[in-house]
C-alpha positions as CSV (number, residue, x, y, z in Angstrom):
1,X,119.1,117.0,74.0
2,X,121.4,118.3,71.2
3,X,125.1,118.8,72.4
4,X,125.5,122.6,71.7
5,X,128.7,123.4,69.7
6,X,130.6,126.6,69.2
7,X,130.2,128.1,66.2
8,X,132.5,130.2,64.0
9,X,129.6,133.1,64.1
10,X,129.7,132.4,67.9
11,X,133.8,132.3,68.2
12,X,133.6,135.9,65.7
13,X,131.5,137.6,68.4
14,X,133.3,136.7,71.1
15,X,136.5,137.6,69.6
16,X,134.8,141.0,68.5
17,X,133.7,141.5,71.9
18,X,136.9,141.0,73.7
19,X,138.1,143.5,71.1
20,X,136.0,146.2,71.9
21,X,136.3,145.8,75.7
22,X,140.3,146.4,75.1
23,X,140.2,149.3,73.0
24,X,137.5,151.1,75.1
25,X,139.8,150.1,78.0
26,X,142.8,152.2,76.4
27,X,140.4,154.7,74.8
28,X,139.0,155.1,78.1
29,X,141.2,157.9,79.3
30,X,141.4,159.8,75.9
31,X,137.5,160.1,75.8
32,X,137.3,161.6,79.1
33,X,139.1,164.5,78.2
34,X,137.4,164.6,74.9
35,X,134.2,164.4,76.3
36,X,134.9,167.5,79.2
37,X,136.7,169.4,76.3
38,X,133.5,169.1,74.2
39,X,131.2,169.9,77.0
40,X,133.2,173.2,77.5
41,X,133.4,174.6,74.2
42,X,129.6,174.2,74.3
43,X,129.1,175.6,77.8
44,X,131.0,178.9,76.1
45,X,129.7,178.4,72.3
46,X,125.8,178.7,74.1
47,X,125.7,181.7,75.9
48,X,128.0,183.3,72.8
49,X,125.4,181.8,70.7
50,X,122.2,183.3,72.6
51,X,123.9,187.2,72.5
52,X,124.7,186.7,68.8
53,X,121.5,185.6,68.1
54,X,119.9,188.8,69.3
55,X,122.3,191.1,67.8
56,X,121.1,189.4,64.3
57,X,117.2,190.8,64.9
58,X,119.0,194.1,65.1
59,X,120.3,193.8,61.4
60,X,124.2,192.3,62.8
61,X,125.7,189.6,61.0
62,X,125.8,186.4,63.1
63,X,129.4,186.5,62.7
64,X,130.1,190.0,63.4
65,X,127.7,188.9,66.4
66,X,129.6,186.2,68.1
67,X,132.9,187.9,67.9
68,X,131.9,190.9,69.5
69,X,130.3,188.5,72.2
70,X,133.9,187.0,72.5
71,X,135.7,190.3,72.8
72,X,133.1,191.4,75.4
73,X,133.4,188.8,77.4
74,X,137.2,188.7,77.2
75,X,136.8,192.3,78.3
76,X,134.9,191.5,80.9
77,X,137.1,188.8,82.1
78,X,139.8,191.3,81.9
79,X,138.5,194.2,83.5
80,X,137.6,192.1,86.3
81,X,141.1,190.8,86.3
82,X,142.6,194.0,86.7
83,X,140.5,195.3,89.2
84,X,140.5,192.2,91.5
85,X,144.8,191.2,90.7
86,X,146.6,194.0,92.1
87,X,144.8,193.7,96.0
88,X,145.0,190.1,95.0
89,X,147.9,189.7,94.1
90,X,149.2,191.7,97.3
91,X,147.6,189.7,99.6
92,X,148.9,187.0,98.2
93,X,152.0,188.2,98.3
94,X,151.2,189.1,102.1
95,X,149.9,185.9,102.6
96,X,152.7,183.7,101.6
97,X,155.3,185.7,103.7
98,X,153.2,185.2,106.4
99,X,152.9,181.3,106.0
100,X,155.6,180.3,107.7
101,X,154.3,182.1,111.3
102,X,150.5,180.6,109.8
103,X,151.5,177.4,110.0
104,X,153.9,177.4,113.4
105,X,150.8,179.4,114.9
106,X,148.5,176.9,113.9
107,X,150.9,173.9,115.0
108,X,150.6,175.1,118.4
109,X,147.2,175.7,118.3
110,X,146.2,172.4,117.0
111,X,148.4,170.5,119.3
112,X,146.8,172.2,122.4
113,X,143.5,170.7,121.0
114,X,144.0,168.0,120.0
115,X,146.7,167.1,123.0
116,X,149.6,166.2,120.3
117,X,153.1,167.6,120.5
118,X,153.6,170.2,117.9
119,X,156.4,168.2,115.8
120,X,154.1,165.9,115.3
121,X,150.9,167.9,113.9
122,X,153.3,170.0,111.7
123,X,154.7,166.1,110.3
124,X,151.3,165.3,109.7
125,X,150.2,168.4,107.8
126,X,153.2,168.3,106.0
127,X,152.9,164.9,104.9
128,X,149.0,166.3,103.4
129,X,150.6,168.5,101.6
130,X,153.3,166.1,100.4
131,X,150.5,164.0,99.2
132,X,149.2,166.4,96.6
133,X,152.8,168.5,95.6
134,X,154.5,165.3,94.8
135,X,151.4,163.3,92.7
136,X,149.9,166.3,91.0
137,X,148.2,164.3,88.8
138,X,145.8,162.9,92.1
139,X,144.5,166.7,91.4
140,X,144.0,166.6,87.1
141,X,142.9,163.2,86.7
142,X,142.5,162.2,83.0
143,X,143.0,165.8,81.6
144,X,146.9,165.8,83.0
145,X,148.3,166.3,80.0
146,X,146.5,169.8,79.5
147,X,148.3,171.3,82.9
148,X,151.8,169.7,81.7
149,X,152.7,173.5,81.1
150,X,151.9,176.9,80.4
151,X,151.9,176.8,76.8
152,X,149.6,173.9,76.9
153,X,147.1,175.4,79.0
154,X,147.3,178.7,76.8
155,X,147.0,176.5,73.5
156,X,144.4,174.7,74.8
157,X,142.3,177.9,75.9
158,X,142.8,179.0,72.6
159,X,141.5,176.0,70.7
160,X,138.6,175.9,73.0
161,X,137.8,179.5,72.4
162,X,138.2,179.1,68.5
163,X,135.8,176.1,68.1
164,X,133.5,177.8,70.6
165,X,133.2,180.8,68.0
166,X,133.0,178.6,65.3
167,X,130.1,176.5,66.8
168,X,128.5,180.1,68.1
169,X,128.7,181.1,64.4
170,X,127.4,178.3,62.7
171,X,125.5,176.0,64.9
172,X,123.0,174.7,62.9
173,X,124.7,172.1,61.1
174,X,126.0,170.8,64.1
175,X,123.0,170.3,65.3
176,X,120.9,168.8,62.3
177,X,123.6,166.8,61.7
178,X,123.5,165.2,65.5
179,X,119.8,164.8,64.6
180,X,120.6,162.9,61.5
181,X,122.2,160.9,63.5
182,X,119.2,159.7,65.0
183,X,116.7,157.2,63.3
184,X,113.9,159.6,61.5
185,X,111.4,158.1,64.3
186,X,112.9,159.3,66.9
187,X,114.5,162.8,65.8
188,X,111.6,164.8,66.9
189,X,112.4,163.5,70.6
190,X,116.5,164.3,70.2
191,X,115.1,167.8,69.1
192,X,113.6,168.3,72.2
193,X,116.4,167.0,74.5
194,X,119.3,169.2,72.3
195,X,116.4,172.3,73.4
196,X,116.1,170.8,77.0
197,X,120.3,170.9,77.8
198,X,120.3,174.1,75.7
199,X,118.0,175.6,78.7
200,X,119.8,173.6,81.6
201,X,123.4,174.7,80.2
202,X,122.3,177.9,80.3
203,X,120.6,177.9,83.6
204,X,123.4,176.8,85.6
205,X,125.9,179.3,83.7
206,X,123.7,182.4,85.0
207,X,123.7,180.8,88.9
208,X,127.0,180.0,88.6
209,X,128.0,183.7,87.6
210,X,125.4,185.1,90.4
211,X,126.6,182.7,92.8
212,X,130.2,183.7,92.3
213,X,129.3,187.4,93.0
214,X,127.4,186.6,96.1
215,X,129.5,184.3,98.0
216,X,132.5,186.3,97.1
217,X,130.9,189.8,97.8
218,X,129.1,188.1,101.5
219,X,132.3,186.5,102.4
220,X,133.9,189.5,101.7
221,X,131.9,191.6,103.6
222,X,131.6,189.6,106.5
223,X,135.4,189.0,107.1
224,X,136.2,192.8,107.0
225,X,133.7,193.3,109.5
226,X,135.5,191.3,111.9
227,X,138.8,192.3,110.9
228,X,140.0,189.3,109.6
229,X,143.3,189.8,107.6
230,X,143.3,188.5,103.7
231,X,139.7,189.3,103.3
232,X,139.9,189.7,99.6
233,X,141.8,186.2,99.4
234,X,139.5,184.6,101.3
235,X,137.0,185.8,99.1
236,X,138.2,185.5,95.6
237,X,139.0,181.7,97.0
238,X,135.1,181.3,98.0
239,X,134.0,182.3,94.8
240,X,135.8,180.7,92.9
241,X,135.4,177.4,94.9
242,X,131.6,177.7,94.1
243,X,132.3,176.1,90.4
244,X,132.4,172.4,92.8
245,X,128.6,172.4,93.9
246,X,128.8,171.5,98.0
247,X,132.4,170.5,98.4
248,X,133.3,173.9,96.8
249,X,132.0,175.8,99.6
250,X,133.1,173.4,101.7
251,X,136.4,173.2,101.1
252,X,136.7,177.3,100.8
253,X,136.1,177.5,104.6
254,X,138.9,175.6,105.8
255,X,141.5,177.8,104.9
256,X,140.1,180.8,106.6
257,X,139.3,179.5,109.3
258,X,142.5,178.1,110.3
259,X,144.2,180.9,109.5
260,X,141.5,182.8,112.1
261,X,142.3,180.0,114.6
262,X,145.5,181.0,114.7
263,X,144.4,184.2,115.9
264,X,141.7,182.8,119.1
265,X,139.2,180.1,118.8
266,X,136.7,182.4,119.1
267,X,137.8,184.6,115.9
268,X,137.6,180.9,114.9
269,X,134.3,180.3,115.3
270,X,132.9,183.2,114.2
271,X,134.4,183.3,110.9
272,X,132.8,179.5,110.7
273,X,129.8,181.3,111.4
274,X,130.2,184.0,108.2
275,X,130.9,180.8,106.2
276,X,127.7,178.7,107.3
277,X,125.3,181.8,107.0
278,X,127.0,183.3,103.6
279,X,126.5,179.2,102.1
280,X,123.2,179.0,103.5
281,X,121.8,181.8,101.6
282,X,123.4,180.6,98.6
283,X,122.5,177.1,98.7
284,X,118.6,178.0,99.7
285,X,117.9,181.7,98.1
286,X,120.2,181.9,94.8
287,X,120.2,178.2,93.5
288,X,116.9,177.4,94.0
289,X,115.8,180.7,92.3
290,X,118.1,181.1,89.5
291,X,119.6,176.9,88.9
292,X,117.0,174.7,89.9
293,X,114.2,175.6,87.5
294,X,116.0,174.8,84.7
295,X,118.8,172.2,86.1
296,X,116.0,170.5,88.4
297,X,118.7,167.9,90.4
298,X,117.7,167.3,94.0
299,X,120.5,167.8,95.8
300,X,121.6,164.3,97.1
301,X,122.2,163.4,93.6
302,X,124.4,166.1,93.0
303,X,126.9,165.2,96.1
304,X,126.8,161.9,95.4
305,X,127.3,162.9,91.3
306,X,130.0,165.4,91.9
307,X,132.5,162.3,93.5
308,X,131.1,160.0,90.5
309,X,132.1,162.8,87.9
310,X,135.6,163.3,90.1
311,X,136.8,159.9,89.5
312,X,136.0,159.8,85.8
313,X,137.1,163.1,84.3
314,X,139.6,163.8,87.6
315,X,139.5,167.6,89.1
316,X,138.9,169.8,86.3
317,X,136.1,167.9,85.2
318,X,134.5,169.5,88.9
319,X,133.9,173.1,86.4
320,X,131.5,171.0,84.6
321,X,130.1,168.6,87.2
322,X,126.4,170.0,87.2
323,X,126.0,170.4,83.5
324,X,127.5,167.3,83.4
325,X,125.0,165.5,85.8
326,X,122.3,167.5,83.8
327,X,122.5,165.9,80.9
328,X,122.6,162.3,82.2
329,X,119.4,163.2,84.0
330,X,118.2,164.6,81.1
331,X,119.5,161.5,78.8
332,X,117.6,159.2,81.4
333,X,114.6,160.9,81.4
334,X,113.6,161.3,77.3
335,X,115.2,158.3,76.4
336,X,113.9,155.8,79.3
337,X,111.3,156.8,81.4
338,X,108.9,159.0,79.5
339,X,109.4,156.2,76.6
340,X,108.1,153.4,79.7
341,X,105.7,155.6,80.8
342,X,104.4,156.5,77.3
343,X,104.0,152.8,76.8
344,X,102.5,152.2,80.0
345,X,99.7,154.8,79.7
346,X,99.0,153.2,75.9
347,X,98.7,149.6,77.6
348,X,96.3,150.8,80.0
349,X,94.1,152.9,76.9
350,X,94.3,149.6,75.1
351,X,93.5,147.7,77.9
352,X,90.0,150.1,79.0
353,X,88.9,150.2,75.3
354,X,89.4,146.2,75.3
355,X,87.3,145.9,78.2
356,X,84.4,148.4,77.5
């Protein structure tokens, strides 16, 4: 038996290999971010896209198109803005003064439940919050750097919101030349997966919008019926939580529901009962009807996806969790099973012509 030897080719490919594995290692963290920024600006540059692409069939330049779509939706982020910040903003303001009695309220609530001395629960909430004030970045993840300040968020925002115009503009080269990218054989299939997340993006934009307005206009509704103080914080809170599929709603129901225990356990309990019917009909009316014909992910993989996505873009990459998870079903799908299944069926066609 010949005595295998290592080669120079051999020793080159390891040494290449070893390489690679470091610099992906340091690139690691720099291509998260990347890759969430990119799937931003073409969450925004898409629906931009679709609205200037209409406006053209009515004679409007493309370009005139997409920046009126930016200024209208900018309005309409505004307008909502000031109509929503002032009562906001009050009962924010109402809310914060009010912490203090919250918390010492809720110390002694707690403790009569759970049979601890009230020192000791306000330690152990304290030491929660500790947990998160003093390591910010357990909260951002790999995108840190982008909440370092206010200027940096702002210059981000802006850079996102000029290269989603751009790409609204002029799409088409970006997407022939990903195409090109792709062996001629195989283009017609990246074609249809570009159409295929051009669909799912969409999709989950529109529930996400609807969703927003329902949970926050149910939650709303429901807490001034039973009186509960900070309505319209709860409520802006809810709907903005929805961006995190699950956990989002989740989460959102905590705070209120403290806060009513503070009040009686039974304000307690119905406010958990608000929460549980308001998410129900979200979770089984709107995102069935309006997400899941065009995202199509069972929800299991999306719970277990949202942690997954957590750990490898951090807490801002939650706002893109489900078109995230969209595309690698979608990536999966076109590029491994329909191709094994494709084969399979011409196997079995071979195989019945072979045998007649």
């Amino acid at each position: 038996m010949a005595e295998k030897r290592l080669t120079p080719g051999t020793l080159y490919r390891v040494v290449l290999l070893a390489f690679t594995l470091v610099v992906a290692a340091l690139l690691a963290k720099a291509l998260a971010t990347l890759i969430l920024g990119v799937m931003i600006v073409v969450i925004i540059a898409l629906p931009m896209s679709a609205l200037a692409e209409r406006l053209s069939r009515l004679g409007v330049p493309r370009a005139v198109g997409a920046i009126l779509t930016l200024l209208l939706l900018l309005g309409a982020v505004g307008g909502l803005i000031a109509l929503i910040v002032p009562a906001f903003s009050d009962e924010i303001n109402r809310f914060v003064n009010s912490l203090p009695s919250i918390v010492n309220d809720l110390r002694h609530r707690l403790a009569g439940i759970t049979g601890s001395s009230p020192s000791k629960v306000g330690k152990q909430i304290q030491t929660f919050v500790n947990g998160y004030t003093h390591h910010p970045a357990r909260l951002l993840g790999p995108a840190a750097s982008v909440g370092a300040s206010v200027a940096a968020v702002l210059g981000t925002l802006i850079v996102v919101l000029i290269t989603a115009l751009y790409t609204a503009i002029k799409p088409q080269p970006l997407l022939s030349g990903l195409i090109r990218i792709v062996p001629p054989p195989g283009r017609p299939r990246a074609e249809v997966i570009l159409s295929r997340l051009r669909l799912a993006y969409l999709g989950w934009l529109r529930g996400l919008i609807i969703g927003m307005i329902v949970m926050g206009t149910l939650t709303y509704a429901g807490l001034r019926l039973v009186n509960l103080p900070f309505a319209a914080f709860f409520a802006v809170f809810t709907a903005i939580a929805v961006i995190v599929p699950y956990f989002g709603a989740l989460v959102s129901s905590i705070l209120p529901i403290l806060f009513a225990l503070t009040i009686s356990p039974g304000k307690a309990i119905i406010v958990a009962v608000i929460y549980i019917a308001v998410h129900q009909l979200e979770s089984n009316v709107v995102q069935p009807q309006v997400v899941a014909r065009t995202v199509d992910i069972h929800p299991a993989v999306v719970a277990v996806g949202v942690i997954a996505v957590e750990t490898l873009f951090g807490f801002v990459g939650l706002i893109v969790a489900v078109p995230i998870l969209a595309t690698v079903r979608i990536l999966i799908e076109e590029l491994w099973i329909l191709p094994m299944e494709e084969n399979r069926d011409r196997l079995l066609i071979t195989q019945s012509a072979h045998d007649i």
